[in-house]
C-alpha atoms as one frame of an Amber mdcrd trajectory, in Angstrom:
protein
   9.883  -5.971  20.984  11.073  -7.361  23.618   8.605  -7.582  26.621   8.009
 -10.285  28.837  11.090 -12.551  27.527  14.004 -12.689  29.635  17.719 -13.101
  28.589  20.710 -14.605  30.387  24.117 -13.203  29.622  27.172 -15.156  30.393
  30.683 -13.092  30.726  33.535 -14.639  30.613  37.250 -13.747  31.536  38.176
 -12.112  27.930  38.822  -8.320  26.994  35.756  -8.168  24.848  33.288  -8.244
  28.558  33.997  -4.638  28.073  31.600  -4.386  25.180  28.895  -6.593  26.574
  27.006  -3.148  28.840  26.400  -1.713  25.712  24.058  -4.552  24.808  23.213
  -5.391  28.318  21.547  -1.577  27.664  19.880  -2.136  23.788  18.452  -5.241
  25.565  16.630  -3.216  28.383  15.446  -0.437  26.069  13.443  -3.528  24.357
  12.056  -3.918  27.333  13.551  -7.301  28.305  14.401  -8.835  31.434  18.064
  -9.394  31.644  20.484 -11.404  33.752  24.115 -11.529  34.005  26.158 -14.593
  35.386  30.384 -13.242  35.356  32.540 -15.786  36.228  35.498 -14.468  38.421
  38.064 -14.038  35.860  35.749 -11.740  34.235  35.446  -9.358  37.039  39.114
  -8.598  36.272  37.635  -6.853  32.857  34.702  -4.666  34.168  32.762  -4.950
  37.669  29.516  -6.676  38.022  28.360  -3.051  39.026  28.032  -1.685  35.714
  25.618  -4.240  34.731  23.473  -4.324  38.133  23.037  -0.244  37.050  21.962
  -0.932  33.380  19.806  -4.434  33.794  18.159  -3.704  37.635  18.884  -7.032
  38.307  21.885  -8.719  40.666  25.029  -9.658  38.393  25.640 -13.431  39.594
  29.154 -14.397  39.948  29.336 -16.616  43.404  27.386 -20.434  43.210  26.845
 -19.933  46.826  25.816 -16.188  47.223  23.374 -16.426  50.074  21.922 -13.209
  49.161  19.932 -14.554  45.685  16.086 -14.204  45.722  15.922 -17.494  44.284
  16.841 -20.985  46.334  18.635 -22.245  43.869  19.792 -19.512  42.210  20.997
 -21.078  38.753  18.202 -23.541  38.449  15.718 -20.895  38.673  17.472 -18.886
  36.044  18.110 -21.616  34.068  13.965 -22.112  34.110  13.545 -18.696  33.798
  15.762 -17.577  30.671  13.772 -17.736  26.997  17.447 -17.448  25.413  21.009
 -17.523  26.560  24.509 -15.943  25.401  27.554 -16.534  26.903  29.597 -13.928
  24.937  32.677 -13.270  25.106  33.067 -17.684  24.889  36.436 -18.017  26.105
  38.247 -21.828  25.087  38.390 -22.282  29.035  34.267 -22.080  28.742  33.565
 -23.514  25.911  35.513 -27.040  26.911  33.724 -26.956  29.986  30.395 -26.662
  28.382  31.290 -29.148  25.366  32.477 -31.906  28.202  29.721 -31.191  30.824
  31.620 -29.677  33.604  30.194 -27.267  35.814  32.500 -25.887  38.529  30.770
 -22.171  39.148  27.734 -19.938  38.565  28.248 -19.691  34.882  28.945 -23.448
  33.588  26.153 -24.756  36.129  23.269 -22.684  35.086  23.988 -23.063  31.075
  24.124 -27.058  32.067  20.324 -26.798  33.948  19.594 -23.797  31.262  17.008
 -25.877  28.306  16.385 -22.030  26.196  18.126 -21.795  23.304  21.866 -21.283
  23.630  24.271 -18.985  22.086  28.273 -18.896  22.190  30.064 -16.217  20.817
  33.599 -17.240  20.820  36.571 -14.214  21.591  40.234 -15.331  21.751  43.550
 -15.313  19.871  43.659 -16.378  16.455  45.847 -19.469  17.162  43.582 -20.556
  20.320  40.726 -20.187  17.723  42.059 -22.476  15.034  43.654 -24.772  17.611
  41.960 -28.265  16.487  40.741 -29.161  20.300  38.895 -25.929  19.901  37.655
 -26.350  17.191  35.848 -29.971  18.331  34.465 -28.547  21.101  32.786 -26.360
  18.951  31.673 -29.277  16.691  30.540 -30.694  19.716  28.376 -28.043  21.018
  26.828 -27.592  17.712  25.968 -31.362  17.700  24.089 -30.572  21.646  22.509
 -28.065  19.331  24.140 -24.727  20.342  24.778 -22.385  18.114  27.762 -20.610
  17.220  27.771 -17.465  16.553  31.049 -17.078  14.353  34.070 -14.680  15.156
  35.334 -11.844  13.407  38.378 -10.802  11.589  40.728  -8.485  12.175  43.455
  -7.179  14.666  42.981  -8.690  18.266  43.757  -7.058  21.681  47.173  -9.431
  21.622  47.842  -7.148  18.621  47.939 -10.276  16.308  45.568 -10.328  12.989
  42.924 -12.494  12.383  39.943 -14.856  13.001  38.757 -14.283  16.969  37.077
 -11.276  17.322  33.759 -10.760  19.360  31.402  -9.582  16.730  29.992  -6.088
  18.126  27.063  -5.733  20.502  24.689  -4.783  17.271  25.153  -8.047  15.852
  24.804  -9.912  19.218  21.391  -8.629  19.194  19.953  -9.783  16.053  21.258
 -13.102  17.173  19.386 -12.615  20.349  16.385 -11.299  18.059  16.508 -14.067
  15.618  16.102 -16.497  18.524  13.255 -15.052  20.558  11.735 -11.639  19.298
   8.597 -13.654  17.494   6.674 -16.559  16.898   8.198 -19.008  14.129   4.876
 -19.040  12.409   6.976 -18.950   8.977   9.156 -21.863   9.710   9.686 -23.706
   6.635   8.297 -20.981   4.754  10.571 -19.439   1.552   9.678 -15.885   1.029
  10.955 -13.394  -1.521  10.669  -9.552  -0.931  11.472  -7.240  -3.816  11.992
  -3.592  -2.644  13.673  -0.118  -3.715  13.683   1.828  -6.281  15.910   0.689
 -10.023  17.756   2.976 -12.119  17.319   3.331 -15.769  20.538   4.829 -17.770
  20.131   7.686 -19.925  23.905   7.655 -20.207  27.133   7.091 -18.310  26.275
  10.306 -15.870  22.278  10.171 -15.496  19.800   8.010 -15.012  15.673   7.747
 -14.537  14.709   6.471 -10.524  12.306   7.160  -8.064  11.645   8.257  -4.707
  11.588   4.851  -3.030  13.975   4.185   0.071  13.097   0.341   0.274  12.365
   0.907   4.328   9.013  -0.934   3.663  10.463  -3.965   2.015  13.248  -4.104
   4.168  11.513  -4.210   7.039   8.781  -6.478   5.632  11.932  -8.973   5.139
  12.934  -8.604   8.831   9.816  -9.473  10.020   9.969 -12.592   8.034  13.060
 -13.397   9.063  11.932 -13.147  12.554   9.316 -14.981  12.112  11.525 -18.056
  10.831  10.875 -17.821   7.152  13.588 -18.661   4.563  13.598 -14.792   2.769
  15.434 -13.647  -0.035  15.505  -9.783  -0.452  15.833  -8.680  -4.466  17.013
  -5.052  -4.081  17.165  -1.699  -5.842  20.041   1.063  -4.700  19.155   1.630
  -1.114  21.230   3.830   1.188  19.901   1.539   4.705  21.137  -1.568   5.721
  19.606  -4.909   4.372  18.254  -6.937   7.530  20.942  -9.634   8.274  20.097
 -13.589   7.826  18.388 -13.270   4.267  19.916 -13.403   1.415  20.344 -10.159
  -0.394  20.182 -10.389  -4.294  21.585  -6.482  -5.494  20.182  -5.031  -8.672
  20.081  -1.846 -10.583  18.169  -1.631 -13.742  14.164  -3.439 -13.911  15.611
  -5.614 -16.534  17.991  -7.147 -13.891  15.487  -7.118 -11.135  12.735  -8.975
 -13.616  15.613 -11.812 -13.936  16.484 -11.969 -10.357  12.641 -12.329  -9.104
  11.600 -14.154 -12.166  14.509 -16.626 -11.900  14.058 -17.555  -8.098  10.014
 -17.091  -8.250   8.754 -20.957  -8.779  10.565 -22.238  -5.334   9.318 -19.768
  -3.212   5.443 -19.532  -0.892   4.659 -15.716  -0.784   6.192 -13.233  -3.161
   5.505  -9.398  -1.641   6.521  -7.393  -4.424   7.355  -3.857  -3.106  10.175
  -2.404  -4.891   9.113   0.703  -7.157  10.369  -0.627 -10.539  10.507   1.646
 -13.578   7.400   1.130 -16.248   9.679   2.785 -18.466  13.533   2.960 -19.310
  15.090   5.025 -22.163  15.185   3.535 -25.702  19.039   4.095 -26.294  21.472
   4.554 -23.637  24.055   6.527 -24.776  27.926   5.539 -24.527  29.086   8.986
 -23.662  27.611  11.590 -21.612  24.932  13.565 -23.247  26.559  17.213 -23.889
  23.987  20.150 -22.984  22.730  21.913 -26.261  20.538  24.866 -26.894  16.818
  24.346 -26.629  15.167  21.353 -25.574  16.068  17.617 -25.272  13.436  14.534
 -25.554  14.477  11.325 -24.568  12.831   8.498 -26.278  10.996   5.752 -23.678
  10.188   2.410 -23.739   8.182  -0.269 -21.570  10.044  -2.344 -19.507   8.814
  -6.313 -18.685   6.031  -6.405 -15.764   7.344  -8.631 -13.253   4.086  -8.933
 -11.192   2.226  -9.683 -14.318   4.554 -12.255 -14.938   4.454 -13.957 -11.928
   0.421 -13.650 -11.934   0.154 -15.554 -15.106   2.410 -18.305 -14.119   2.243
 -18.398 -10.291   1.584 -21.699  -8.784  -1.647 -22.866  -6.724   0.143 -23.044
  -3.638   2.059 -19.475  -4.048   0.526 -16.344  -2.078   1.407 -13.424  -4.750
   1.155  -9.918  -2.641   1.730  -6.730  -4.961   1.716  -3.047  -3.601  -0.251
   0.265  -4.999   0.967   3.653  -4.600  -1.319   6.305  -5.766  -2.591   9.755
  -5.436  -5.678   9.369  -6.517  -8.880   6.884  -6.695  -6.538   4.563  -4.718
  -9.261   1.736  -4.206 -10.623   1.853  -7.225  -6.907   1.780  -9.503  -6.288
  -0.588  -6.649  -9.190  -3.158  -7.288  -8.102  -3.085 -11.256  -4.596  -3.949
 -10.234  -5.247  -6.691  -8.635  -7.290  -8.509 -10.916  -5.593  -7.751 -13.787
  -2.323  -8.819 -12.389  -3.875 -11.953 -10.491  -2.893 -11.163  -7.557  -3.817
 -12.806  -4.464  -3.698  -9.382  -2.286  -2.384  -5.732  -3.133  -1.361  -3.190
  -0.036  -2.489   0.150  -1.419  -1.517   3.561   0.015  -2.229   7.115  -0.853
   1.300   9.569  -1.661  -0.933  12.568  -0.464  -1.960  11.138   2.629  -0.119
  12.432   5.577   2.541   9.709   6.915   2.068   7.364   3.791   4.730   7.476
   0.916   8.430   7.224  -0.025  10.941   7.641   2.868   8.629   8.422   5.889
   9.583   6.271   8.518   5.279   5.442   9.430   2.844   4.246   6.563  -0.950
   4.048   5.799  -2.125   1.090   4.162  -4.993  -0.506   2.903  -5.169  -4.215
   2.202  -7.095  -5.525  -0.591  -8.292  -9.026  -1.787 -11.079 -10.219  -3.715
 -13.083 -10.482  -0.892 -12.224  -7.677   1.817 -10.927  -4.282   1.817  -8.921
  -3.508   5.522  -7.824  -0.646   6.572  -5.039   0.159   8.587  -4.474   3.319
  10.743  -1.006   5.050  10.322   1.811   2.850  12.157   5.592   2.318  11.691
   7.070   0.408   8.872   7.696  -1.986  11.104   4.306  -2.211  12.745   2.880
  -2.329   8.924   5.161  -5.031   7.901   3.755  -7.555  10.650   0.388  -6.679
   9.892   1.102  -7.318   6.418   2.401 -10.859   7.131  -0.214 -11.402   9.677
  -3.214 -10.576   7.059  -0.988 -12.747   4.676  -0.895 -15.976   7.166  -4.342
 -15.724   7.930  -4.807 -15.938   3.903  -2.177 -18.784   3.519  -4.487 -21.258
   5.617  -6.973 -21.454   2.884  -4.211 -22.639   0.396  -3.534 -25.910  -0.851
  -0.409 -27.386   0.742
């Protein structure tokens, strides 16, 4: 995901440097290039070693190390680096950086360094809320840095509160967010429905489906990535939402028709993946059905079509993407779909086809307009999801603004 961008670590003098080999490491295995500048305190906390081993790359820590491959060794870094993150942001580090002063390796490369820059502050709660700070911050964000904020809870100094590094995990999407794609969907508000709902028979049971929500979810990531404003409208799903969207949680079709419905007329595209219910129980009992002898039928009813809706009342501008599931005559149920829904383009894929379906971790997809029919061959979620919004862009261009 990775390839061919390069990322510059800073490390300053704080406990949390500790943490900062373990994404030193995710970074590599995404195949980017990755520099570390320590400053001297920060040797104290871990040796320059263990990053040299993980990153292939010298760990920078003396201005005047004559052994550098580069002249100037933080100018050419500084041109070199697509993003950087000084984590952990000690106060000493961020008032340098906030009043221009650059007295080593670190503060003099981030003050020649033009990529994007990140600062994730990691200090005592006090030294956090201290007002002075708390300008510098302001005035970093004003140089337009960004801040990536600190989390709660109880601190090496064995005090409680606002100041801790957030993990190595969450460093990354940061790093991700900045750098991983093209912004092609700047400006761009798209919603993403995805999951299964439930339907109550009673307090105990209820009617679902097989649907995990990995293709939504990951269709919503790539959006995200790509710079798009995305809300994600949600079914019960057991994997983590991607982080930066907002996540609207619902149960029941009912409550996901209100929550797509409801935020539908502000947004661009509208993929609508989530496996609603076509049919929820008449009566939902109060108490729990008790088990009797011979059979039981349960009464059914239709419940609201939420792509039909949005078909009939879409805007000229909108891009309105639905998806098919079937397990048989999938082009042809497919075709009927999307021209009875008004639909501007449906992805179709076959249950019975080997690596398609609910909770497989690759998919097989077809996408359909009214004027094409593409295959794709059998890729990861992932993959599918940025062909998806790739074959969607390409679409978009024809649209009124």
């Amino acid at each position: 995901m990775l390839k061919g961008k390069t990322v510059v670590i800073g490390v300053t003098g704080g406990v949390a440097a500790y943490k900062m080999p373990n994404l030193a490491s995710m970074l590599v295995k995404m195949h980017a290039e990755v520099h570390v500048i320590m400053t001297k305190n920060a040797v104290n906390f871990i040796n320059p070693i263990a990053f040299e081993s993980l990153t292939n790359t010298k760990c920078l820590v003396d201005t005047f190390d004559r052994n550098f491959q580069f002249h100037v060794a933080h100018v050419s870094l500084a041109k070199k680096a697509d993003v950087m993150l000084i984590a952990p942001a000690t106060a000493n580090v961020i008032g340098k950086l906030a009043h221009g002063i650059a007295d080593d390796m670190l503060t003099t490369t981030a003050m020649a360094c033009k990529a994007p820059m990140l600062i994730a502050p990691a200090m005592n709660t006090n030294m956090y809320e201290n007002p002075i700070l708390q300008d510098n911050l302001k005035i970093l964000k004003s140089y337009g840095k960004k801040i990536i904020e600190p989390a709660s809870g109880m601190l090496a100094c064995q005090d409680v509160g606002k100041g801790k590094m957030p993990e190595p995990s969450e460093l990354l999407w940061h790093i991700l967010k900045e750098i991983a794609c093209t912004k092609d969907l700047t400006g761009k508000k798209v919603l993403v429905s995805a999951g299964p709902t439930r339907e109550a028979i009673d307090p105990v049971r209820y009617i679902t489906n097989h649907s995990t929500g990995k293709m939504g979810y990951a269709i919503a990531e790539n959006a995200m990535l790509r710079g798009a404003d995305v809300t994600l409208v949600t079914g019960p799903c057991s994997i983590a939402p991607p982080p930066f969207v907002e996540v609207v949680p619902v149960v029941t079709a009912q409550e996901m028709f209100d929550a797509v419905t409801g935020r539908a007329k502000e947004q661009d595209i509208l993929i609508l993946t989530a496996a609603v219910a076509d049919y929820r129980p008449a009566e939902t009992a109060d108490e729990k059905i008790k088990k009797k002898d011979g059979d039981m039928s349960i009464a059914l009813t239709r419940t609201k079509d939420i792509i039909g809706t949005l078909g009939e009342h879409k805007s000229h501008r909108q891009f309105l993407c639905g998806f098919s599931m079937e397990t048989q005559n999938m082009l042809e149920n497919s075709r009927k779909k999307l021209k009875k829904k008004h639909l501007d383009m449906i992805v179709a894929n076959n249950l019975k086809v080997e690596g398609a379906g609910f909770g497989t971790d690759t998919n097989v997809v077809t996408l359909i307009t009214n004027d094409e029919v593409k295959e794709l061959p059998i890729m990861s979620k992932k993959e599918a999801a940025k062909a998806i919004l790739d074959y969607i862009l390409g679409n978009l261009q024809s649209f009124p603004v």
